[in-house]
C-alpha positions as CSV (number, residue, x, y, z in Angstrom):
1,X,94.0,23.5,-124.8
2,X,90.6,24.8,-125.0
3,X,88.2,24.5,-122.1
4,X,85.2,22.8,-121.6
5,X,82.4,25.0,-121.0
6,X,79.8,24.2,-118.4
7,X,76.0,24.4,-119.8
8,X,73.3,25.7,-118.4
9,X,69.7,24.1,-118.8
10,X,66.8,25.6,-117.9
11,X,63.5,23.7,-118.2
12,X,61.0,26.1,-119.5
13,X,58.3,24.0,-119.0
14,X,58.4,24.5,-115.3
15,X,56.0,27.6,-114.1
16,X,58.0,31.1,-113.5
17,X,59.4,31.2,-109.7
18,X,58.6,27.7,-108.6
19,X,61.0,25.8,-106.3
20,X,61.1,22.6,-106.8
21,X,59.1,20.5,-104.1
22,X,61.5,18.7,-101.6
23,X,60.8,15.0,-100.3
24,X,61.3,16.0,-97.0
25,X,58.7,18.9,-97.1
26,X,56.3,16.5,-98.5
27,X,56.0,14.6,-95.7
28,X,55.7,17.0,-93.0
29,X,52.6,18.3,-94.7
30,X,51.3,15.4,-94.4
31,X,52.2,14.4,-91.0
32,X,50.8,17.8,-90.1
33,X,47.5,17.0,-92.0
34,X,46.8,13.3,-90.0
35,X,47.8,15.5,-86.5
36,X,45.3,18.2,-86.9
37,X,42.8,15.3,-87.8
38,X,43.6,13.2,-84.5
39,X,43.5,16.4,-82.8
40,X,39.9,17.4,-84.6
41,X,38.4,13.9,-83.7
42,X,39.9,14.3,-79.9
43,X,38.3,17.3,-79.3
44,X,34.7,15.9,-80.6
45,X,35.4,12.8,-78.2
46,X,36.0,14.8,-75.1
47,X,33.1,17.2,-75.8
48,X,30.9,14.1,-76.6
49,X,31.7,12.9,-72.7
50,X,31.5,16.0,-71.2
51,X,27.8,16.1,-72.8
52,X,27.2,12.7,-72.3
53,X,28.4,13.1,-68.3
54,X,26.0,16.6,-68.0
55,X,23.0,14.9,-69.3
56,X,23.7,12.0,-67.6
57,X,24.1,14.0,-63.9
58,X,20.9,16.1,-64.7
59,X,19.3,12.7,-64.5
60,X,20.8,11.6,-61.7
61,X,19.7,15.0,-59.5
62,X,16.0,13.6,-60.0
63,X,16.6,10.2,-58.2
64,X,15.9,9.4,-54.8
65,X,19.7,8.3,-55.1
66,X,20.6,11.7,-55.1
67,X,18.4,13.0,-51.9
68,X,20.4,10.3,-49.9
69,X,23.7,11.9,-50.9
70,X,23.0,14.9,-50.2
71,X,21.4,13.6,-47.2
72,X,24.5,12.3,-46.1
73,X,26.8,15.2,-47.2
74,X,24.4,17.4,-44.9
75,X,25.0,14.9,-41.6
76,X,28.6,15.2,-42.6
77,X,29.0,19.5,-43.2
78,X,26.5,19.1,-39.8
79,X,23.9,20.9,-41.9
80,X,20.7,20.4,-39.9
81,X,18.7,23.1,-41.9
82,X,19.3,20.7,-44.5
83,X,18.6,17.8,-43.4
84,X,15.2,18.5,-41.8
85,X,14.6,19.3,-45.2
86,X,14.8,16.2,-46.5
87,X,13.8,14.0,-43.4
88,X,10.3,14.9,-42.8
89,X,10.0,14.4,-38.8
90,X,6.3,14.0,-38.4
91,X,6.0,11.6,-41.3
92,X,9.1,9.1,-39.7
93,X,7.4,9.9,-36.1
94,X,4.0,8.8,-37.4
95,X,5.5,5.7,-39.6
96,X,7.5,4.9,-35.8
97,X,4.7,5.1,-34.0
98,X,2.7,2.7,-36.2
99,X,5.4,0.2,-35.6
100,X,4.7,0.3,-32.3
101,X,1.2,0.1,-32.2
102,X,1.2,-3.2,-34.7
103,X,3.8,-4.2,-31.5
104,X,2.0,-3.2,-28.7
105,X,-1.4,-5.0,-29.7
106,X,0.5,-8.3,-31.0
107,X,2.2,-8.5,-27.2
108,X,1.0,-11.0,-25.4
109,X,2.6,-8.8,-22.4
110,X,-0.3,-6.4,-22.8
111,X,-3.2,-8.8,-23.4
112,X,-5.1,-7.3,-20.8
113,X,-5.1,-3.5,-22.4
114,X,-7.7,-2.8,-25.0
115,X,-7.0,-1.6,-28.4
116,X,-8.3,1.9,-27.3
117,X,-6.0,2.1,-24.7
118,X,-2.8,1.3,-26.8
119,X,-4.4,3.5,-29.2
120,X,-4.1,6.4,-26.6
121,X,-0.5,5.2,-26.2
122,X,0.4,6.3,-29.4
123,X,-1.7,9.0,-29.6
124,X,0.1,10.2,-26.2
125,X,3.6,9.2,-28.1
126,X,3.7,10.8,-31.3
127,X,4.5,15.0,-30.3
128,X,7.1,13.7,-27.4
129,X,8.5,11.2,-30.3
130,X,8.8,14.0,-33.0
131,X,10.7,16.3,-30.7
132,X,12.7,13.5,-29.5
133,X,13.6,12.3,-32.9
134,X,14.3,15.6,-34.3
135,X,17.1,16.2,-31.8
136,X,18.5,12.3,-32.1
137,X,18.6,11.3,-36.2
138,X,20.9,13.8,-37.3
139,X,23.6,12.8,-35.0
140,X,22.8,8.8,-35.5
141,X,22.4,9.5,-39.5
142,X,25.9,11.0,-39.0
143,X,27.0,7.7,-36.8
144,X,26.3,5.8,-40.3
145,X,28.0,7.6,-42.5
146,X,31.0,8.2,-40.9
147,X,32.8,6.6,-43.9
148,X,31.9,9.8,-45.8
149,X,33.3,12.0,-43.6
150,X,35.7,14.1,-45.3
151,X,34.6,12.7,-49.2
152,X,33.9,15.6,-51.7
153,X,30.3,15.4,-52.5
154,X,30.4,13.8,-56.1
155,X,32.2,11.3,-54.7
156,X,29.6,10.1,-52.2
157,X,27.0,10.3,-54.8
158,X,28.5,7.7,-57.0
159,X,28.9,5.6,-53.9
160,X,25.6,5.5,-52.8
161,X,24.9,1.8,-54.7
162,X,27.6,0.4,-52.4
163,X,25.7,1.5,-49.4
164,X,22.3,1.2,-49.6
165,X,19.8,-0.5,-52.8
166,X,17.5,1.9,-54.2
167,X,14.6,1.1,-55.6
168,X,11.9,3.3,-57.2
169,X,8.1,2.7,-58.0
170,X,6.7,5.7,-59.6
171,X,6.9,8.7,-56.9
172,X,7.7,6.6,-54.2
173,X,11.1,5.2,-53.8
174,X,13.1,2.1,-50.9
175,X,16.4,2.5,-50.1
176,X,17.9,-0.3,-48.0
177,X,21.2,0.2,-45.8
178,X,23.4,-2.3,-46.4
179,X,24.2,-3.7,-43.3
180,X,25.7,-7.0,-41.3
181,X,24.1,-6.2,-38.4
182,X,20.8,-4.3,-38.8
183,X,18.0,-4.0,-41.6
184,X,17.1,-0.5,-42.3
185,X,14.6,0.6,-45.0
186,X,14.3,4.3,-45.6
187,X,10.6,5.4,-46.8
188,X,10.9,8.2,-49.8
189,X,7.8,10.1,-51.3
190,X,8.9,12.5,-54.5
191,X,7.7,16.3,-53.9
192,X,7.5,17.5,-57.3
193,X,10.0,17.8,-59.7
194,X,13.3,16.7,-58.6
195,X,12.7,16.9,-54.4
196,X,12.5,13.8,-52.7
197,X,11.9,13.5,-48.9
198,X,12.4,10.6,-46.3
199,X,8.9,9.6,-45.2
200,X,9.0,6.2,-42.7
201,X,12.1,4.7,-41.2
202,X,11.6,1.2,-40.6
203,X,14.1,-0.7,-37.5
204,X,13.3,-2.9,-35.3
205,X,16.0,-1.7,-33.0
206,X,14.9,1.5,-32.5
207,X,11.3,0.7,-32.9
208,X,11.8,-1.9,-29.8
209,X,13.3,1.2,-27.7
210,X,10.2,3.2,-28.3
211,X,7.7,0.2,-27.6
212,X,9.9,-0.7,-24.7
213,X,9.3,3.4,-23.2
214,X,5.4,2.9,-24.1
215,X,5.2,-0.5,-22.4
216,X,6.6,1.7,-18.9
217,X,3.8,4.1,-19.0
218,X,6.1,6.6,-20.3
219,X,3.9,7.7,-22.9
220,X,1.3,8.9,-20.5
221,X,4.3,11.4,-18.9
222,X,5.7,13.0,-21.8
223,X,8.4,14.8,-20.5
224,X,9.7,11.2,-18.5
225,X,9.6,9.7,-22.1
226,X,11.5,12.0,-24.1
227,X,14.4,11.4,-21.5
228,X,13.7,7.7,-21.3
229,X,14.1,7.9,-25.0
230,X,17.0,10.1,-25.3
231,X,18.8,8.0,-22.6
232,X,18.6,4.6,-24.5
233,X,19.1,6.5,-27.9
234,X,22.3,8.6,-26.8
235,X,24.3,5.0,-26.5
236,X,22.8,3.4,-30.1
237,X,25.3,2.0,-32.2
238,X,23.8,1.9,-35.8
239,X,25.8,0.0,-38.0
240,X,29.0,1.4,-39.4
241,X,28.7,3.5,-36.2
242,X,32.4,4.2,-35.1
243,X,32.8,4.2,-30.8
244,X,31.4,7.0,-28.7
245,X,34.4,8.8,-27.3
């Protein structure tokens, strides 16, 4: 009995050396295809935030928003160089002592003292007050932003809206503590460019102290007022101010 050969059929229509396309391989050319477009459009959406977040913080470094972090990032670190930078002493001492003139001549304790005399009260007042306040806001600025102590930096610059409402005009700027207790406006004038600077602090709290020194004579003594002054101011709670030890 004869066997049956087995025949062998080659297509010669198909080009020299091919192999034959699997289903399997197929697919995972494709898959491969859709991956490294996911992967394409993930890296334009990361570099699109990381440009968006750059421009966005080079804005931010021009608003008075920004001076008050750093401001209170410098009472944090302890960094008086830099905050007498940014808190311009004779400006606050001069916006103080115009406070307490308005006071002193609307006091009906000091009806009997001319408007030249209380106007050599604060003329008397202002170098003893700028020395005075130079040595006391850092440590009080520090009192109210205790919160912060410890925070990395970018961190306290997002949260200065939940502390204090900022508002601009042109080159001058309010920021307003936010507070339970006590209103307190800071003054800010811009330098140039991106600086900004604390001109005028408004409270009537420590406002009151001062008028309160003046209303003693103090003023005419320097030397008795700056100790008057740094006796009441050493024991001021501001708000958010945690216990003296």
């Amino acid at each position: 009995m004869k066997s049956k050969r087995n025949r062998i059929v080659i297509d010669f229509n198909q080009p020299a050396g091919a192999v034959p396309e699997r289903p399997g391989r197929r697919r995972s050319s494709r898959l491969g295809r859709v991956l490294a477009i996911i992967g394409i459009v993930l890296v334009l959406f990361v570099v699109a935030i990381a440009a968006g977040g750059y421009f966005w913080w080079q804005h931010y470094k021009a608003q008075p928003a920004y001076t008050l972090a750093l401001l209170v990032d410098a009472a944090q670190r302890d960094d008086k160089q830099e905050m007498d930078r940014i808190l311009d002493i004779d400006k606050i001492a001069e916006s103080f002592v115009g406070d307490v003139r308005a006071r002193l001549t609307g006091s009906s304790i000091l009806n009997n003292i001319l408007p030249s005399q209380v106007d050599q009260i604060a003329a008397n007042l202002t170098p003893q007050l700028k020395e005075t306040l130079r040595e006391i806001l850092p440590g009080e600025i520090q009192r109210i932003t205790e919160p912060a102590k410890g925070k990395p930096f970018i961190l306290i610059a997002l949260g200065v809206p939940y502390f204090a409402d900022v508002k601009q005009n042109g080159e001058t700027a309010t920021a307003d503590l936010k507070s339970k207790d006590e209103q307190i406006q800071l003054t800010m004038q811009q330098q140039g460019g991106n600086s900004w600077r604390i001109q005028a602090i408004k409270d009537d709290r420590i406002t009151g102290i001062i008028a309160d020194a003046a209303r003693k004579g103090l003023s005419e003594r320097g030397s008795q007022l700056q100790d008057e002054l740094r006796k009441q101011l050493k024991d001021w709670k501001l708000p958010g101010a945690s216990p003296s030890p």
